[in-house]
C-alpha positions as CSV (number, residue, x, y, z in Angstrom):
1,X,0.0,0.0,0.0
2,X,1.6,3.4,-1.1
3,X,1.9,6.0,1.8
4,X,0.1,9.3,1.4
5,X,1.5,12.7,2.5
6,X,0.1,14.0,5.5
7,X,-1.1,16.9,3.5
8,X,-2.6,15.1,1.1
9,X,-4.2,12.9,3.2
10,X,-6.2,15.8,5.3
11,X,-7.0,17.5,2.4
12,X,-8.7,14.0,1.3
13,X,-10.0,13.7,4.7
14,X,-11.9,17.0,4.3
15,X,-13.3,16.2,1.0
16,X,-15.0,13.0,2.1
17,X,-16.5,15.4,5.2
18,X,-17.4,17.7,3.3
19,X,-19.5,14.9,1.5
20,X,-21.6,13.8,4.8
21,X,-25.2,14.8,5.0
22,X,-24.9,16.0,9.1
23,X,-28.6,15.8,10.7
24,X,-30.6,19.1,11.4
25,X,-31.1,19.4,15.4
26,X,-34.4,18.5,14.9
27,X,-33.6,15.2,13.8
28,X,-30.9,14.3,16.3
29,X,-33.3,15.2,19.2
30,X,-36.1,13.1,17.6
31,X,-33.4,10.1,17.2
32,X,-32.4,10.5,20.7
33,X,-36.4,10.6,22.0
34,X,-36.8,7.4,20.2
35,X,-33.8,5.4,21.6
36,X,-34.8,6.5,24.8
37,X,-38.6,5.1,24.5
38,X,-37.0,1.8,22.5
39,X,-35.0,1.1,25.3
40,X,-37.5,1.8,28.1
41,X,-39.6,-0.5,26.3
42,X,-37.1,-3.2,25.8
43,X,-36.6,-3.2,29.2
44,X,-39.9,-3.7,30.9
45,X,-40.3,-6.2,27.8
46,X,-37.3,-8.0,29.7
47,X,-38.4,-7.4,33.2
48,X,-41.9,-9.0,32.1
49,X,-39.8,-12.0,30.4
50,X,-37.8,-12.3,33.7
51,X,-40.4,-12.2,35.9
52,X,-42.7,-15.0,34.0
53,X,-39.3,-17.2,33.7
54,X,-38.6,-16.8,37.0
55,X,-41.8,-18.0,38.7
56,X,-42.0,-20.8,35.9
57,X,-39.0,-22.1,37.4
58,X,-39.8,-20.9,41.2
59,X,-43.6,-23.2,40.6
60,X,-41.2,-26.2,38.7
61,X,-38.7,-26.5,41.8
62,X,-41.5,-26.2,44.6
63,X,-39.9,-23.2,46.2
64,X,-42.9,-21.2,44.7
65,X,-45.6,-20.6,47.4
């Protein structure tokens, strides 16, 4: 592989940035709202799962009362 001068190489660098559609603020805070509900969700969904699993197993071993 043939090294590139440093130069070269940040002025290729900013080219390719230059290139990236960045999201609008409105987007990012949308995004960020959504992650935050997804994961919320995901983890009730898994406290839920837990919880079933757990007294299955509780009720299977007779240490459930």
């Amino acid at each position: 592989m043939a090294r590139t001068n440093p130069f070269v190489f940040l002025q290729q660098v900013r080219t390719e940035v230059s290139k990236v559609t960045w999201p609008s603020r409105k987007e990012t805070v949308i995004t960020t709202i959504m992650v935050l509900i997804m994961s919320v969700a995901a983890a009730l969904f898994f406290l839920g799962v837990d919880w079933v699993l757990s007294t299955a197993v509780q009720l299977i071993l007779g240490m459930g009362r």
